[in-house]
mmCIF file of the N, C-alpha and C atoms, coordinates in Angstrom:
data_MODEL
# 
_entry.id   MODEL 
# 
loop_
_atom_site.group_PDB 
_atom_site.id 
_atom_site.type_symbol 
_atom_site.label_atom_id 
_atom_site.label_alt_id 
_atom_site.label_comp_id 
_atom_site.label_asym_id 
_atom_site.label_entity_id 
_atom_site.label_seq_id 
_atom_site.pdbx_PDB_ins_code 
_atom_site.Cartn_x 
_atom_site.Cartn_y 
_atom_site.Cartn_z 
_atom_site.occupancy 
_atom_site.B_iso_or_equiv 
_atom_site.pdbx_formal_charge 
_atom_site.auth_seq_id 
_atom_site.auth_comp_id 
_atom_site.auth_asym_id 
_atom_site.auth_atom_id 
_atom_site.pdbx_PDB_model_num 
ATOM 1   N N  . UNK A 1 1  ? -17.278 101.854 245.423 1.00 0.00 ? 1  UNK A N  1 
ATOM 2   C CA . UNK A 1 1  ? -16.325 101.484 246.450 1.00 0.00 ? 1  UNK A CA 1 
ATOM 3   C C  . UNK A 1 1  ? -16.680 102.242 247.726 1.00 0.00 ? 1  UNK A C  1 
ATOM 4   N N  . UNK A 1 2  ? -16.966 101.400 248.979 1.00 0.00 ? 2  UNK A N  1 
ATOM 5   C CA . UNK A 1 2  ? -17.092 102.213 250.060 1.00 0.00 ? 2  UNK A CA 1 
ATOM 6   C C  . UNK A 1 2  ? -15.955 103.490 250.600 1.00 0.00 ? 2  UNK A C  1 
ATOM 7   N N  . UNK A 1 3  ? -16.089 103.402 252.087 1.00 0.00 ? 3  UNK A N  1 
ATOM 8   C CA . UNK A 1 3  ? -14.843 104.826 252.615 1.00 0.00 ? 3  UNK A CA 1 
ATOM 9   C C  . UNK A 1 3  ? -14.402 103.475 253.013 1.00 0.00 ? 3  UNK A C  1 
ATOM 10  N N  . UNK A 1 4  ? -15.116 102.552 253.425 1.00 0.00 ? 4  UNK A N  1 
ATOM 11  C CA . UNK A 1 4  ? -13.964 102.142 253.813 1.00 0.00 ? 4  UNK A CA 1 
ATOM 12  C C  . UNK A 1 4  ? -12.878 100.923 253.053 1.00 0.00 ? 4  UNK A C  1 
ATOM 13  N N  . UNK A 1 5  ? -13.538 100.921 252.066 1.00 0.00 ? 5  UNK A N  1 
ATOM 14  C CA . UNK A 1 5  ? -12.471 100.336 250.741 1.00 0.00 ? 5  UNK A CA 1 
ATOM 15  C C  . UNK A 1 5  ? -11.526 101.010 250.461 1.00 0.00 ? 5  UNK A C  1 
ATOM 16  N N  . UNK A 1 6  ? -12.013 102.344 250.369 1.00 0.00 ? 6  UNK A N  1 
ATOM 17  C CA . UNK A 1 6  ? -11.386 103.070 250.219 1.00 0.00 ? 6  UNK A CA 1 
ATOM 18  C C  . UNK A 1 6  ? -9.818  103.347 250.910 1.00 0.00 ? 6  UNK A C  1 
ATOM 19  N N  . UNK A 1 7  ? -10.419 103.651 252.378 1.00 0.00 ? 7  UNK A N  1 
ATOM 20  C CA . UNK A 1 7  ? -9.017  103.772 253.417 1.00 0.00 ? 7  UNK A CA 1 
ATOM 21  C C  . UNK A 1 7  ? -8.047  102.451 253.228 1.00 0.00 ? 7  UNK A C  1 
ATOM 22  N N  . UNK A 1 8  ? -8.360  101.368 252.350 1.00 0.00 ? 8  UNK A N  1 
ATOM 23  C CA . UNK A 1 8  ? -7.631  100.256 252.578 1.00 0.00 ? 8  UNK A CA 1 
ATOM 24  C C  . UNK A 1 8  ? -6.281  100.492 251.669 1.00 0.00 ? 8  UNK A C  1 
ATOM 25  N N  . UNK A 1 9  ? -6.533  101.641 250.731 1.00 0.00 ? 9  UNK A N  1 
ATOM 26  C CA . UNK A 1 9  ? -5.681  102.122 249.927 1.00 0.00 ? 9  UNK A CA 1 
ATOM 27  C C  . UNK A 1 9  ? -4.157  102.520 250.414 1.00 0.00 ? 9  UNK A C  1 
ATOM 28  N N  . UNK A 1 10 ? -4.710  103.451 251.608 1.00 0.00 ? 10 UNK A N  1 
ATOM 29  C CA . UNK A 1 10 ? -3.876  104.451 252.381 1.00 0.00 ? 10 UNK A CA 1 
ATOM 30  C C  . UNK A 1 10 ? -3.028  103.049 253.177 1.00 0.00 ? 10 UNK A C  1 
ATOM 31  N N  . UNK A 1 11 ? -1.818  103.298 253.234 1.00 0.00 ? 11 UNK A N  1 
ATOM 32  C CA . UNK A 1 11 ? -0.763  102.174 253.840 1.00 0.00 ? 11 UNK A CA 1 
ATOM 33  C C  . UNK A 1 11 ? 0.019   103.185 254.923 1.00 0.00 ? 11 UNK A C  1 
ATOM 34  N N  . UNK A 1 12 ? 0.674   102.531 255.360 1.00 0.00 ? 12 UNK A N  1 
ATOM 35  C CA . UNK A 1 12 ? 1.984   103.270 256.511 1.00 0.00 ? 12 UNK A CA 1 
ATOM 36  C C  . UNK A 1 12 ? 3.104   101.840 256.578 1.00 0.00 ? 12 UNK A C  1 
ATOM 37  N N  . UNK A 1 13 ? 4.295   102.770 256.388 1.00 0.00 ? 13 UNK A N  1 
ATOM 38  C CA . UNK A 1 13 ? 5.172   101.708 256.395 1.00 0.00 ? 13 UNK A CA 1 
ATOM 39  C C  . UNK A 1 13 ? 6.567   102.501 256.465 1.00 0.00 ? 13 UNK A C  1 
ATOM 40  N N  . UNK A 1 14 ? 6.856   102.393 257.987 1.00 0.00 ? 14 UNK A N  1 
ATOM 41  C CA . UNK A 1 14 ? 8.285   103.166 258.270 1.00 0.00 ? 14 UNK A CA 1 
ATOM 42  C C  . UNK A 1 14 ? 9.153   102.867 257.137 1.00 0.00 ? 14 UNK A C  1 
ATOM 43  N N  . UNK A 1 15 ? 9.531   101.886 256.141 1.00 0.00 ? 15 UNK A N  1 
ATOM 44  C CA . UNK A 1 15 ? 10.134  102.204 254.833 1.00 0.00 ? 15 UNK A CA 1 
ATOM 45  C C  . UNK A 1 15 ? 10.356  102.807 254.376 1.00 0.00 ? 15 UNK A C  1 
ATOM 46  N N  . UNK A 1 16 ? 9.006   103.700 254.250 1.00 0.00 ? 16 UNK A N  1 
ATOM 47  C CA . UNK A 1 16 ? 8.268   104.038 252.853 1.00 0.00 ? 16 UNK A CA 1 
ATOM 48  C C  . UNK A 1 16 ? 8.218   105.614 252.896 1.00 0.00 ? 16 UNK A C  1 
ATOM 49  N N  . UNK A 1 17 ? 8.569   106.687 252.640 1.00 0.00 ? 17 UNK A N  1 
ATOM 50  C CA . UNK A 1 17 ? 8.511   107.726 252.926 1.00 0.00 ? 17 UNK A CA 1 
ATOM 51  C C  . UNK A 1 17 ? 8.835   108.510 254.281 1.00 0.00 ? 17 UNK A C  1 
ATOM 52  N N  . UNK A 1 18 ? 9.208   107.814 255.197 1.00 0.00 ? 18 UNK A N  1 
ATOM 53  C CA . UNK A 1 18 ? 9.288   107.661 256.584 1.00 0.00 ? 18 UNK A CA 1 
ATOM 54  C C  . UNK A 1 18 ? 8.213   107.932 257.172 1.00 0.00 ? 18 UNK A C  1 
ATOM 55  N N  . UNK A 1 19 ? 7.372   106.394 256.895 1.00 0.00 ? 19 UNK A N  1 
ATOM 56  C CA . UNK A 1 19 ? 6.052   106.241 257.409 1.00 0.00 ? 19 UNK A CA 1 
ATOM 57  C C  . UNK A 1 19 ? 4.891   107.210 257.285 1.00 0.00 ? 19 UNK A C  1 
ATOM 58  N N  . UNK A 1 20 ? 5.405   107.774 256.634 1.00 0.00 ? 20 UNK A N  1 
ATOM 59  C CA . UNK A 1 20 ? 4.210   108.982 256.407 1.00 0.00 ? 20 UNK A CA 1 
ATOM 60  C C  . UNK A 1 20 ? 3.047   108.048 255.432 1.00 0.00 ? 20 UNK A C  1 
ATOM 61  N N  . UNK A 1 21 ? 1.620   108.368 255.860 1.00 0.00 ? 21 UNK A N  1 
ATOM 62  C CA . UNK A 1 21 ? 0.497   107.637 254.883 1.00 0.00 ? 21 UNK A CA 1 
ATOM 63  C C  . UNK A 1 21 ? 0.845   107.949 253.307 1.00 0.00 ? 21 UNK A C  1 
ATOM 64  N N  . UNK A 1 22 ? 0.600   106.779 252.181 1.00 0.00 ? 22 UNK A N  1 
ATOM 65  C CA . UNK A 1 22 ? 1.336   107.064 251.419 1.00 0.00 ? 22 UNK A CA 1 
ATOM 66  C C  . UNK A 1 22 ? -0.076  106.145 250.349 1.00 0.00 ? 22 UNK A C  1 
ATOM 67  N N  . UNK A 1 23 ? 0.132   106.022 249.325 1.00 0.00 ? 23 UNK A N  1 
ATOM 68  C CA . UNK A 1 23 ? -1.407  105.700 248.248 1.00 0.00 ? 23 UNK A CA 1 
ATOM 69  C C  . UNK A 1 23 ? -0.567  104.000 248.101 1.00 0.00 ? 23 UNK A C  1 
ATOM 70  N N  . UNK A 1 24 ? -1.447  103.011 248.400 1.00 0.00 ? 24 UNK A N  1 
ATOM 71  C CA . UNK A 1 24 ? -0.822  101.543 247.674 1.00 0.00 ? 24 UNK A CA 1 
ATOM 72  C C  . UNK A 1 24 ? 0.207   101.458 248.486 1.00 0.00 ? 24 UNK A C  1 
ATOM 73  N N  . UNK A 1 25 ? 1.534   101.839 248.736 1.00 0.00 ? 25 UNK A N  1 
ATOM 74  C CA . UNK A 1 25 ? 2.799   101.574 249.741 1.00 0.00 ? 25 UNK A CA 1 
ATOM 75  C C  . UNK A 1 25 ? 3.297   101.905 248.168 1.00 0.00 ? 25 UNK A C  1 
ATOM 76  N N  . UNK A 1 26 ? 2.994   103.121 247.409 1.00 0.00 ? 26 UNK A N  1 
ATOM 77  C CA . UNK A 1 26 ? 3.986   103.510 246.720 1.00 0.00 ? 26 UNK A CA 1 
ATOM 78  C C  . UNK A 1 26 ? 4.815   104.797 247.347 1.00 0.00 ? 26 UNK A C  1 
ATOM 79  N N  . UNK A 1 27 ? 5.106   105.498 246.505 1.00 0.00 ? 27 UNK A N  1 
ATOM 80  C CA . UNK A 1 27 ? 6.003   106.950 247.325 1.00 0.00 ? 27 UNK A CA 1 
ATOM 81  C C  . UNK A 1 27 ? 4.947   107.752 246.723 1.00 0.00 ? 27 UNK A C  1 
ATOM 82  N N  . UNK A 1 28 ? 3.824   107.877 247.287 1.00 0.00 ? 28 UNK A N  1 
ATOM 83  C CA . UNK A 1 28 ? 2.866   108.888 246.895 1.00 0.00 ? 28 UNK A CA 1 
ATOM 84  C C  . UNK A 1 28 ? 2.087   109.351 248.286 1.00 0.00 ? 28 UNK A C  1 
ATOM 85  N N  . UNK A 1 29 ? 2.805   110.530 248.914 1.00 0.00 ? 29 UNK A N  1 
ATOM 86  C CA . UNK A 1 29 ? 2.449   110.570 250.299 1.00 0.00 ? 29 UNK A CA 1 
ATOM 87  C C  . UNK A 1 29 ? 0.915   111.184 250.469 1.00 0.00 ? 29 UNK A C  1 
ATOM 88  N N  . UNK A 1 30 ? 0.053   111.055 251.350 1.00 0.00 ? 30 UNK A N  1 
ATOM 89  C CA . UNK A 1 30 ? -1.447  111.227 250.908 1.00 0.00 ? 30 UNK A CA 1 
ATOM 90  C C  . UNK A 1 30 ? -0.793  113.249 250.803 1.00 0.00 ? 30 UNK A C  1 
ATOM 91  N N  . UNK A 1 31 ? -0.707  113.583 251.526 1.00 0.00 ? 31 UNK A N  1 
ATOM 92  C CA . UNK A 1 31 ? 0.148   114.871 251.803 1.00 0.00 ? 31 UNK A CA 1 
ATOM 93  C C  . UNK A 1 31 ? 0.300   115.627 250.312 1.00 0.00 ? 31 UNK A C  1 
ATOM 94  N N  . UNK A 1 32 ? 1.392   114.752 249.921 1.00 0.00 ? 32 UNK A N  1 
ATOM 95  C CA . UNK A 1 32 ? 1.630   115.264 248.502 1.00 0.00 ? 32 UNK A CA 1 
ATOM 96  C C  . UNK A 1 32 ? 0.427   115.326 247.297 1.00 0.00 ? 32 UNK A C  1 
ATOM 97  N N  . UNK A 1 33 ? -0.459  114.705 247.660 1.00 0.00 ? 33 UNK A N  1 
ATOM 98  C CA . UNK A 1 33 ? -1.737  114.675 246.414 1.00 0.00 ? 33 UNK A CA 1 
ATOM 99  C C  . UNK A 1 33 ? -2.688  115.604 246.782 1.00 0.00 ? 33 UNK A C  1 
ATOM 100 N N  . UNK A 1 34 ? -2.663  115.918 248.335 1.00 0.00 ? 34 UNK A N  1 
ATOM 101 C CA . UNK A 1 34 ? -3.612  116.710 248.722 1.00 0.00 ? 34 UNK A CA 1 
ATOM 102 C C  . UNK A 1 34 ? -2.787  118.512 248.557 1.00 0.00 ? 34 UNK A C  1 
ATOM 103 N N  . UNK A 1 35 ? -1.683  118.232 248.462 1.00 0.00 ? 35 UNK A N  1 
ATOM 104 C CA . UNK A 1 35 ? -1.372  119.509 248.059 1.00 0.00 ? 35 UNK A CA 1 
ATOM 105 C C  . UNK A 1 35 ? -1.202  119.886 246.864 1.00 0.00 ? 35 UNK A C  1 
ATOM 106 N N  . UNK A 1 36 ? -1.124  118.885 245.465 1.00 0.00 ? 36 UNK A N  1 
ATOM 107 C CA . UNK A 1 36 ? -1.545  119.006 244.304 1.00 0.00 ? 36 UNK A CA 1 
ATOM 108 C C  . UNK A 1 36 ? -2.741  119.456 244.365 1.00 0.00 ? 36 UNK A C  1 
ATOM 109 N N  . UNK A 1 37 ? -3.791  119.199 244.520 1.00 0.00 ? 37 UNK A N  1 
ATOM 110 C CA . UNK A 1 37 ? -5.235  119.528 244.594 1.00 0.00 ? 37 UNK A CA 1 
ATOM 111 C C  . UNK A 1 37 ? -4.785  121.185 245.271 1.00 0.00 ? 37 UNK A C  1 
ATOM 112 N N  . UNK A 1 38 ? -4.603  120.953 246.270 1.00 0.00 ? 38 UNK A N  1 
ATOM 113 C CA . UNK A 1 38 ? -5.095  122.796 246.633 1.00 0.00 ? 38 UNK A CA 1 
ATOM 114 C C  . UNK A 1 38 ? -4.494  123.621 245.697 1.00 0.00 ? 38 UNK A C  1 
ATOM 115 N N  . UNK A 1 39 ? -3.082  123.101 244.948 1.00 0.00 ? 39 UNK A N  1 
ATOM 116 C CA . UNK A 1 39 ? -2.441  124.222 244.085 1.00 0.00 ? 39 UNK A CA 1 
ATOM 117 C C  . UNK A 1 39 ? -3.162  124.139 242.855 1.00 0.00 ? 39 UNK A C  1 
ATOM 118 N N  . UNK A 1 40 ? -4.127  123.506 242.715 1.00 0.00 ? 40 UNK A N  1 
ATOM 119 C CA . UNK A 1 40 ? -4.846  124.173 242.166 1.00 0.00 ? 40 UNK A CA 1 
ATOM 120 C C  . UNK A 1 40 ? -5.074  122.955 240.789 1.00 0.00 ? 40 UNK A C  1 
ATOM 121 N N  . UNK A 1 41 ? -4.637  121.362 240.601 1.00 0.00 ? 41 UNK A N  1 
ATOM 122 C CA . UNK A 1 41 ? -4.662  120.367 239.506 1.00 0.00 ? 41 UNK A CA 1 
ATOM 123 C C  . UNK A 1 41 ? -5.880  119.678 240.307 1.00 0.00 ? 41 UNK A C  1 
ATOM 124 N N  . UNK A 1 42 ? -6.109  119.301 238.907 1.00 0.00 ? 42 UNK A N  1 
ATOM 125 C CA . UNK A 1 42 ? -7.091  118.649 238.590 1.00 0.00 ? 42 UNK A CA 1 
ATOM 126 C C  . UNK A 1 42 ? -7.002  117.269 239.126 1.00 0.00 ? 42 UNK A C  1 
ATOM 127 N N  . UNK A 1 43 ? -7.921  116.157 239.285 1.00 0.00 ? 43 UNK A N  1 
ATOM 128 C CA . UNK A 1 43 ? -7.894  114.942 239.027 1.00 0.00 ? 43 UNK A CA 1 
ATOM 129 C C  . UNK A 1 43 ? -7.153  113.919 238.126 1.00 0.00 ? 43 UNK A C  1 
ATOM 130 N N  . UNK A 1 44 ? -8.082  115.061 237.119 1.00 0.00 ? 44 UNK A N  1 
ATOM 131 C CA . UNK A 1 44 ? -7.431  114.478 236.071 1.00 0.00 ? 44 UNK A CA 1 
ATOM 132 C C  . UNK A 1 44 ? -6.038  113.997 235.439 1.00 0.00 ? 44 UNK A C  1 
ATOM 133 N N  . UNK A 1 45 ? -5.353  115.844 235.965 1.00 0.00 ? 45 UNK A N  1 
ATOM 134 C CA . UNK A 1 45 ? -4.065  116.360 235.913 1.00 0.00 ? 45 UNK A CA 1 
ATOM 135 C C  . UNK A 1 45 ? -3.478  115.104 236.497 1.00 0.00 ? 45 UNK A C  1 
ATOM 136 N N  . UNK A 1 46 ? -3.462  114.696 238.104 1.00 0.00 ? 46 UNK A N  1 
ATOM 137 C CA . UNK A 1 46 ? -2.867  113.994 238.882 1.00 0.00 ? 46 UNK A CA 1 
ATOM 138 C C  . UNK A 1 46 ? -2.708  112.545 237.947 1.00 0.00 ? 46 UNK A C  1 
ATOM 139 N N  . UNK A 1 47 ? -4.068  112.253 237.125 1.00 0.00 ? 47 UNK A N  1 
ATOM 140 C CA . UNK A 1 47 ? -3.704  110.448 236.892 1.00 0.00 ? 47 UNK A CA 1 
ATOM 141 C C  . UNK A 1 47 ? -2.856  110.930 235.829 1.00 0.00 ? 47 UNK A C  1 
ATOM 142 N N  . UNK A 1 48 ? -2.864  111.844 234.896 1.00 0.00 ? 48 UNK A N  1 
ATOM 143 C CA . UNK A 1 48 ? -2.261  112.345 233.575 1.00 0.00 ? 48 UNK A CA 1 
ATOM 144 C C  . UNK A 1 48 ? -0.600  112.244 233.829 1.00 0.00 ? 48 UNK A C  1 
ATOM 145 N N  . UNK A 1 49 ? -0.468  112.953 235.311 1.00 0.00 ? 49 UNK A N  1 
ATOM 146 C CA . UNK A 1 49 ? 1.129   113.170 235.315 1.00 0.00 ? 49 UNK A CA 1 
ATOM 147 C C  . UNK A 1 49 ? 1.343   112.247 236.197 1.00 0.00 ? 49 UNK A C  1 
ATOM 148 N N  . UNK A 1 50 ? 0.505   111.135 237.262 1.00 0.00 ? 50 UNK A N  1 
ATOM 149 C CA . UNK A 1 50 ? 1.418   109.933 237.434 1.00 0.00 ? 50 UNK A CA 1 
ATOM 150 C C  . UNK A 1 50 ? 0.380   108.594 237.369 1.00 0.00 ? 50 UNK A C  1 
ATOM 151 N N  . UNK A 1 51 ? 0.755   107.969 235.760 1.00 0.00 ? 51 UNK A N  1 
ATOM 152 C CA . UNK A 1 51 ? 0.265   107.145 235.289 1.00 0.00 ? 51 UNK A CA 1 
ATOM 153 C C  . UNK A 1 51 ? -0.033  105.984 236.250 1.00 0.00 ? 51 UNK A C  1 
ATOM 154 N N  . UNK A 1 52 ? 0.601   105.741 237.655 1.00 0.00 ? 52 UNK A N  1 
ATOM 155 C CA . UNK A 1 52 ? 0.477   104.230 238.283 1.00 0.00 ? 52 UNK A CA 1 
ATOM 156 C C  . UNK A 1 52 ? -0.684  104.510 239.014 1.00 0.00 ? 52 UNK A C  1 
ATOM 157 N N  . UNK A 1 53 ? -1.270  106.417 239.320 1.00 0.00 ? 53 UNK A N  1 
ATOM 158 C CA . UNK A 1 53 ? -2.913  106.533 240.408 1.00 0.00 ? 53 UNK A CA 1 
ATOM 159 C C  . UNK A 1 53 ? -3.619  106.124 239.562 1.00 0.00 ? 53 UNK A C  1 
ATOM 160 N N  . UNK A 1 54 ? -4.606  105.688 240.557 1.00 0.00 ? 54 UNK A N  1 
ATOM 161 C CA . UNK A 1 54 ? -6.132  105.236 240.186 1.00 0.00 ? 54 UNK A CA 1 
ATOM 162 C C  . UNK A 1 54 ? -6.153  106.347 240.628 1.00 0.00 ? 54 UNK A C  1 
ATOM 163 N N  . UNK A 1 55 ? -7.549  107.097 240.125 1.00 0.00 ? 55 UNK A N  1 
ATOM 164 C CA . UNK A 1 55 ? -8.927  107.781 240.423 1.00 0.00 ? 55 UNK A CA 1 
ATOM 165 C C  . UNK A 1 55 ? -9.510  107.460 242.222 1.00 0.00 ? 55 UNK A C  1 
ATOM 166 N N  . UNK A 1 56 ? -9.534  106.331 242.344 1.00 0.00 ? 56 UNK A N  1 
ATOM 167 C CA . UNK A 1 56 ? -9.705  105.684 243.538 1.00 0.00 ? 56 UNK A CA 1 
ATOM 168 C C  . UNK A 1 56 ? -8.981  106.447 244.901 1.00 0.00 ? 56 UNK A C  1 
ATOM 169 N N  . UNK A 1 57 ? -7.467  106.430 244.204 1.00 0.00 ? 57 UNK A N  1 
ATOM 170 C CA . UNK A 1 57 ? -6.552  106.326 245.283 1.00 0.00 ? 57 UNK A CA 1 
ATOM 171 C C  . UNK A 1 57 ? -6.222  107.996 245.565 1.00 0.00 ? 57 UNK A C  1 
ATOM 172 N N  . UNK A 1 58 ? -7.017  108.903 244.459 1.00 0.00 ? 58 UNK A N  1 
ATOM 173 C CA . UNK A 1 58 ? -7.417  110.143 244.881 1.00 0.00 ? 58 UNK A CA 1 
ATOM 174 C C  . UNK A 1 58 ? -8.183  110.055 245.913 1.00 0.00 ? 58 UNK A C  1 
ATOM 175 N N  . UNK A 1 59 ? -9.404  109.378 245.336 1.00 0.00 ? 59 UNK A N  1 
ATOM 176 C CA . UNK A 1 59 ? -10.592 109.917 246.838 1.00 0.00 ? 59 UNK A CA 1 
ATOM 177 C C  . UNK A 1 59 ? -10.159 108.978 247.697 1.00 0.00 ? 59 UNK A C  1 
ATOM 178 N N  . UNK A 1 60 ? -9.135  107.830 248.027 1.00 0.00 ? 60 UNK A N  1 
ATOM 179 C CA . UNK A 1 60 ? -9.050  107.570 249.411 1.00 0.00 ? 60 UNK A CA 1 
ATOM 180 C C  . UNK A 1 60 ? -8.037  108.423 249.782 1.00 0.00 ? 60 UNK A C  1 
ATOM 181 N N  . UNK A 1 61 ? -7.187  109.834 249.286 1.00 0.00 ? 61 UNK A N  1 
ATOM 182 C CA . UNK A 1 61 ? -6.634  110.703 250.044 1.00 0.00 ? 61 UNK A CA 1 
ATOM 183 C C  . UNK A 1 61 ? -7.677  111.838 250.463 1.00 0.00 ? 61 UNK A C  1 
ATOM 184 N N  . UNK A 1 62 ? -8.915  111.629 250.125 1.00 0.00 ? 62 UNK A N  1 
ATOM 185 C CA . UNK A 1 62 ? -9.895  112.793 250.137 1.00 0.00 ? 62 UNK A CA 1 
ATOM 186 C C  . UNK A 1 62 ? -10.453 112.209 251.958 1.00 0.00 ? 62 UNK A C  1 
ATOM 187 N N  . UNK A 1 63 ? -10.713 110.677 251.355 1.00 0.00 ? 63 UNK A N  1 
ATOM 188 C CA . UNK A 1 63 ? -11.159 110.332 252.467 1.00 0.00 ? 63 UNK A CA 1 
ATOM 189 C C  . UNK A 1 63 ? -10.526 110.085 254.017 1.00 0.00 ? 63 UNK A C  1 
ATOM 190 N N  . UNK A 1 64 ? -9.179  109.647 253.588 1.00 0.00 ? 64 UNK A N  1 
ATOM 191 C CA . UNK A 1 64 ? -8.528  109.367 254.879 1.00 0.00 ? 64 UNK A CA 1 
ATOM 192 C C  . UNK A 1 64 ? -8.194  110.920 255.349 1.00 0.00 ? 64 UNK A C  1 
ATOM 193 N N  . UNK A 1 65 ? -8.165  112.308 254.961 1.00 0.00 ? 65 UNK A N  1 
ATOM 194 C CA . UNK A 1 65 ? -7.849  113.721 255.007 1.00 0.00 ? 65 UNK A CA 1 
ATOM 195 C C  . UNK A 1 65 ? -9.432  113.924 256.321 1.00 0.00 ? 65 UNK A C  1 
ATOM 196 N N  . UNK A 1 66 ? -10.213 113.504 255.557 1.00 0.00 ? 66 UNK A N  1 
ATOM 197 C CA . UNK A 1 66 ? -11.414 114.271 256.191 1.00 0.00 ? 66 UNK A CA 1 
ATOM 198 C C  . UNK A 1 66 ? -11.726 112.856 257.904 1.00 0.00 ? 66 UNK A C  1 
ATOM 199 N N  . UNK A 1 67 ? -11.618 111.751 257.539 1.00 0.00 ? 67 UNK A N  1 
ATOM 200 C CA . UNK A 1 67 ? -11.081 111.257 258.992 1.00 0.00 ? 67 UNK A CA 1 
ATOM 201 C C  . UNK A 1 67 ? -10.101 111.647 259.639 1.00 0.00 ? 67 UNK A C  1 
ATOM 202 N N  . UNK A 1 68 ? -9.164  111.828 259.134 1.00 0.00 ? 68 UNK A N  1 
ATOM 203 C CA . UNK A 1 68 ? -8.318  112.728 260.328 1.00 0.00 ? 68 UNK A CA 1 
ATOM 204 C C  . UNK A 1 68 ? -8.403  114.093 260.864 1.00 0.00 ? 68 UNK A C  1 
ATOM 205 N N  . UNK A 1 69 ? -9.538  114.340 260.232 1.00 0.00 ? 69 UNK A N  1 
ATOM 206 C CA . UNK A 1 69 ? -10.049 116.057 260.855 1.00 0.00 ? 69 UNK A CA 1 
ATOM 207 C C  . UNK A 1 69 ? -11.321 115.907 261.300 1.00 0.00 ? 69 UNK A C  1 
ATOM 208 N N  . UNK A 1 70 ? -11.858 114.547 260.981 1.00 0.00 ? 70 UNK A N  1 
ATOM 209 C CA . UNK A 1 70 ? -12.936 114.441 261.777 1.00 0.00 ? 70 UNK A CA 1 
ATOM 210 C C  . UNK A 1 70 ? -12.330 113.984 263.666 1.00 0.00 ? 70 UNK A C  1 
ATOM 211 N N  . UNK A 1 71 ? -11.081 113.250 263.037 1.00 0.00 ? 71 UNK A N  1 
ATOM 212 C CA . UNK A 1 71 ? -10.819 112.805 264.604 1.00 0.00 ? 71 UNK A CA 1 
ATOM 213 C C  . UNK A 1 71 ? -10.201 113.541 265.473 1.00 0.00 ? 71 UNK A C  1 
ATOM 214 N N  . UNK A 1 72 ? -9.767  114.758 264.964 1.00 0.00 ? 72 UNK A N  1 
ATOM 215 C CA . UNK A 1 72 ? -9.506  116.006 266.456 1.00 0.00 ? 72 UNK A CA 1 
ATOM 216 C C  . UNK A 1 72 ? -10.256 117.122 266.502 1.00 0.00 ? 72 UNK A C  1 
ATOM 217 N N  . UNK A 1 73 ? -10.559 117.869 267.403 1.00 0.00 ? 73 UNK A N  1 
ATOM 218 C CA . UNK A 1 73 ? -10.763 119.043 267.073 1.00 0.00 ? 73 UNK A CA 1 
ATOM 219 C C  . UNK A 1 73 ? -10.157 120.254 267.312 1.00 0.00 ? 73 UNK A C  1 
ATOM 220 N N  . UNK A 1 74 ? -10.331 121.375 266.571 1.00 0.00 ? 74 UNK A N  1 
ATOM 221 C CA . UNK A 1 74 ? -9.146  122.256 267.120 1.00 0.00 ? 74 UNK A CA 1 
ATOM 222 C C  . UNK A 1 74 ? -10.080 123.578 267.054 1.00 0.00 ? 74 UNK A C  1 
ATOM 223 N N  . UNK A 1 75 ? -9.539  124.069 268.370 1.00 0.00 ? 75 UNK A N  1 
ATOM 224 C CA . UNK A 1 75 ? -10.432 124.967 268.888 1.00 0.00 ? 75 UNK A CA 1 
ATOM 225 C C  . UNK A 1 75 ? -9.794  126.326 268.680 1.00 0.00 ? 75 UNK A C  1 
ATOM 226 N N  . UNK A 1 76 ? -10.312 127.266 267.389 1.00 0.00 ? 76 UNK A N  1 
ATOM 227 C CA . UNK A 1 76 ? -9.680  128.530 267.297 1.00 0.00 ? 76 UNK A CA 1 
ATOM 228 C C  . UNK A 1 76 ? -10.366 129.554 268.152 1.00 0.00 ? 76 UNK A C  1 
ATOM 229 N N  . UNK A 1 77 ? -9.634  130.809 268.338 1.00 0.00 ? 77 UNK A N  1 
ATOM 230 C CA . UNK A 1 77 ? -9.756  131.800 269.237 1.00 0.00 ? 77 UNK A CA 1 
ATOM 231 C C  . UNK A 1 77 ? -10.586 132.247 268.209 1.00 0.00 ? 77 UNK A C  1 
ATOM 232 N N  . UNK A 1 78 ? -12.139 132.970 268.398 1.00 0.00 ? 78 UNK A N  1 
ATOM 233 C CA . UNK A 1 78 ? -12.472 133.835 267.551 1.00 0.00 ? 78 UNK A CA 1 
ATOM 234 C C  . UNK A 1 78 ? -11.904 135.432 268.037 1.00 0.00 ? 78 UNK A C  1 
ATOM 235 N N  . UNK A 1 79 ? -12.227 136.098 266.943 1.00 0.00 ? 79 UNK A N  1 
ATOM 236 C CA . UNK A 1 79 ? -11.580 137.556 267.294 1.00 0.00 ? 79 UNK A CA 1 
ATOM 237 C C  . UNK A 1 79 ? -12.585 138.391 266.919 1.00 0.00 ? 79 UNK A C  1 
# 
């Protein structure tokens, strides 16, 4: 599946979480999966504890994460 099959995953829909990007237009905000991952679960973990993700709809939160940090930049002070 390409990135950009991928991003087709990622929806927005003032409905829906209050428009926050969300996996399919379910209540799975990309937000919330990407902060599963940093605390530290697995992939695996994620399809294990919510049976309706694809695998897929992980890496299109991987992918739509890293386009949106590709599209600003932010300029820290070094010290």
């Amino acid at each position: 599946m390409s990135n950009d099959d991928l991003l087709s995953r990622i929806t927005v829909d003032p409905e829906i979480c209050h428009g926050k990007p969300c996996v399919r237009g379910l209540r799975y905000p990309v937000e919330t999966i990407l902060e599963y991952l940093a605390g530290g679960d697995s992939v695996e973990d994620l399809l294990a504890e919510f049976p309706d993700l694809e695998r897929e709809d992980i890496l299109a939160c991987h992918e739509f994460s890293r386009r949106m940090l590709t599209a600003k930049s932010v300029h820290l002070a070094l010290k």
